[in-house]
Structures are given as structure tokens and as C-alpha cells.
Phi, psi and omega in degrees: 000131164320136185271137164321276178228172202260106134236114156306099183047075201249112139260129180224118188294149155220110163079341177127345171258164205252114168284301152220131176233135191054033193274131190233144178192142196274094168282105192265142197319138140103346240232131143304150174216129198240138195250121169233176168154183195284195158310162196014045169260036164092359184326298186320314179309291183296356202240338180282333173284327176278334181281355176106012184262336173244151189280111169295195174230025184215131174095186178210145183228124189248132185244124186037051162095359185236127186309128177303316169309337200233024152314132155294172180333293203251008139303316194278353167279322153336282162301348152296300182291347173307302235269155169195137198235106156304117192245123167329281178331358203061302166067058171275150128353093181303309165295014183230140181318150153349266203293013176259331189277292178338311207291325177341298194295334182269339161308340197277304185306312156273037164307352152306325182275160199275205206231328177269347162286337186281335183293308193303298195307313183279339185296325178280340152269346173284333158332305168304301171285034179052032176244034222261329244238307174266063132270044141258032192249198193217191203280324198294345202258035200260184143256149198289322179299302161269018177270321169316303196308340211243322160235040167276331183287324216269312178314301204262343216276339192263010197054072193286181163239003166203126204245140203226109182253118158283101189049043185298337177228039169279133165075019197266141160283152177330299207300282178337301228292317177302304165332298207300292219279354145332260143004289191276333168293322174280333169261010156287295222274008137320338195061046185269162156290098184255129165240114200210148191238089197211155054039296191274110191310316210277317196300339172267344179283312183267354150230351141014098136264339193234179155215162152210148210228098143311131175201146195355056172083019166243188174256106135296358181171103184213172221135209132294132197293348151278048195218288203289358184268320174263007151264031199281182169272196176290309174302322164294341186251007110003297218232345153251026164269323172294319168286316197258333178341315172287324159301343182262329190269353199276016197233331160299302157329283160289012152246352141323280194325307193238046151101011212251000000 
């Protein structure tokens, strides 16, 4: 299957240190691919460099075969409005209302709708995610878990064909988290292109197609997640007994469950 996007020797610098260094990796059309490795080992950096958000200062990162850097005007808006991002961070408009943070993207994008089709729209995803009650509030007045929730929201709003997740259900409550992993299971069985940087077992367990395994800003390993769990190094099956260890028991568990 085709690869999406492309990164070639993805270098990226901070201060004289190497965030990622000489990172090369394949994102395939349709496909998840879930990025692991320990804490500050560059996950975030990469998943900001394939959406085009950060310039690496090495390399190339290329979309349906065409370099990013040297994308026109409106191609490379294009490739924005596809694209949808989840920030560790939430990263909203402080000064701006919920539903003023929602609308943006369809306002940048969509300048044809009207303000009461933008209303409907936002309204009807927060709606969905039990949140119609906070748009007129504002992110500080939030709990961190719903702000995730808020850009996450924020994310899906343009229907993308390709998602790009930071941590999505770091702070999220039970209720939330089961709405969310919904929401991304329908846009798995879409044929979105997902890119996701988790933590979460069960969330890696339900849409996993690919993996690549990060340790101080290289790739130690990607490919397909049966193809990289049963070839890893030592090192590698380290950092995914660790990451996935809760996915083998909760699978073990359920096959208990149904006599296996």
C-alpha cells in the first residue's frame, strides 16, 4: 500500500541538541500507525513534522509524492484543510469562547457558510460529546480533560482524511474517553490516515496497524505491528513491554472472558 507521507532523514535541532535525528518513515494512505517510545524521546517533534507544522532543519517530508517545502500556495492549504491535530496541550484560544475555538477552522476554510450552518455544525459536535453547556465559556474555565475533548473536537470538525493524535486520551474521564474512542474507530473504519503518539493500550490495541518505536530521537523500529513485535531487538521489546503490557493483559483477559 502506498505511503501518504513520506519522512526522509528528518533532522530537527533545539539549542545544538538533536530532537530527531536522521529520522526516516513511511506513513501508509488508510492506515494507522502509532508512534511510541519513552518520554522526550521526539514523538511530538515527529508527528508535528509529518503534519507540516514544524520545518525540520534535515530532510524532507513529502505528501502524495510532493515535497512540502516546495508545495504552492494552495496546494499546501489543501493539505491543512485535510489534515487534523490533536496537541498534547489542547493548545486553544485562550481569548476565545468554546464554540469561537470550534468555528475557526470552518470559518478559515469554508468562507462560503453561513454563521448559522457554522453554528449547527459546532453545536452538533459538542453535542455529541456532552459539551453544548460549555460553549460560551472559555478553555481556562475548563478541566484539562475537557479541553482535550475541545480539541479534539476541533480536529474532526473539518472531517479530515488525515488525523494527526497527541496523546488524545491523556486526562480524559471514562465517559469521555469511551465518546472519543468511538469517534476515532468510525474514522478508522473510513479510511482515515491516523497518526497517533499514545500511551494507551486499549487505544493501541483498537486501531494499530503500523508501529514505529522512538528512543532518543531515532527509529528503532517500524513497520507492521506484527511484523515489528515479533522481530524486535531486545531493546525494543523493552519500551513495548512496557507501552503495551496492559494491552496483552486486557486480551488475555478477554479470552478468559469467552472460554479461550
Amino acid at each position: 500500500m502506498e505511503e501518504l507521507i513520506s519522512l526522509k532523514e528528518i533532522t530537527v535541532t533545539a539549542q545544538s541538541y538533536e530532537i530527531l535525528s536522521q529520522v526516516s518513515l513511511g506513513i501508509r494512505r488508510g492506515k494507522c500507525t502509532i508512534v511510541m517510545g519513552p518520554s522526550g524521546c521526539g514523538k511530538s517533534t515527529l508527528l508535528k513534522v509529518a503534519a507540516g507544522l514544524i520545518v525540520p532543519d534535515r530532510g524532507k517530508v513529502f505528501w502524495e509524492g510532493e515535497e512540502l517545502s516546495r508545495l504552492s500556495e494552495k496546494k499546501l492549504r489543501q493539505f491543512r484543510k485535510m489534515n487534523g491535530f490533536v496537541f498534547q496541550d489542547a493548545a486553544l484560544w485562550a481569548n476565545r469562547s468554546i464554540s469561537e475555538n470550534l468555528a475557526l477552522p470552518l470559518q478559515f476554510h469554508h468562507p462560503e457558510l453561513s454563521a448559522s450552518e457554522i453554528d449547527r455544525q459546532v453545536n452538533g459536535h459538542l453535542a455529541r460529546m456532552s459539551l453544548i453547556s460549555s460553549s460560551p465559556l472559555r478553555p481556562s474555565q475548563l478541566s484539562q480533560g475537557e479541553r482535550k475533548i475541545v480539541s479534539f473536537l476541533r480536529a474532526i470538525i473539518l472531517q479530515p482524511s488525515i488525523l494527526f493524535l497527541d496523546e488524545p486520551t491523556s486526562f480524559i474521564d471514562h465517559e469521555m474517553l469511551e465518546k472519543m474512542m468511538k469517534v476515532i474507530g468510525e474514522y478508522r473504519e473510513r479510511s482515515c490516515t491516523i497518526v497517533a503518539v499514545t500511551h494507551d493500550a486499549h487505544l493501541t490495541s483498537m486501531i494499530a496497524d503500523d508501529l514505529a518505536v522512538l528512543k532518543e530521537g531515532r527509529v528503532l523500529a517500524s513497520g507492521q505491528l506484527s511484523e515489528v513485535r515479533r522481530n524486535a531487538s531486545r531493546e525494543v521489546s523493552a519500551i513495548l513491554s512496557q507501552v503495551l503490557s496492559q494491552a496483552a493483559t486486557y486480551d488475555s483477559d478477554l479470552l478468559d472472558l469467552l472460554g479461550g
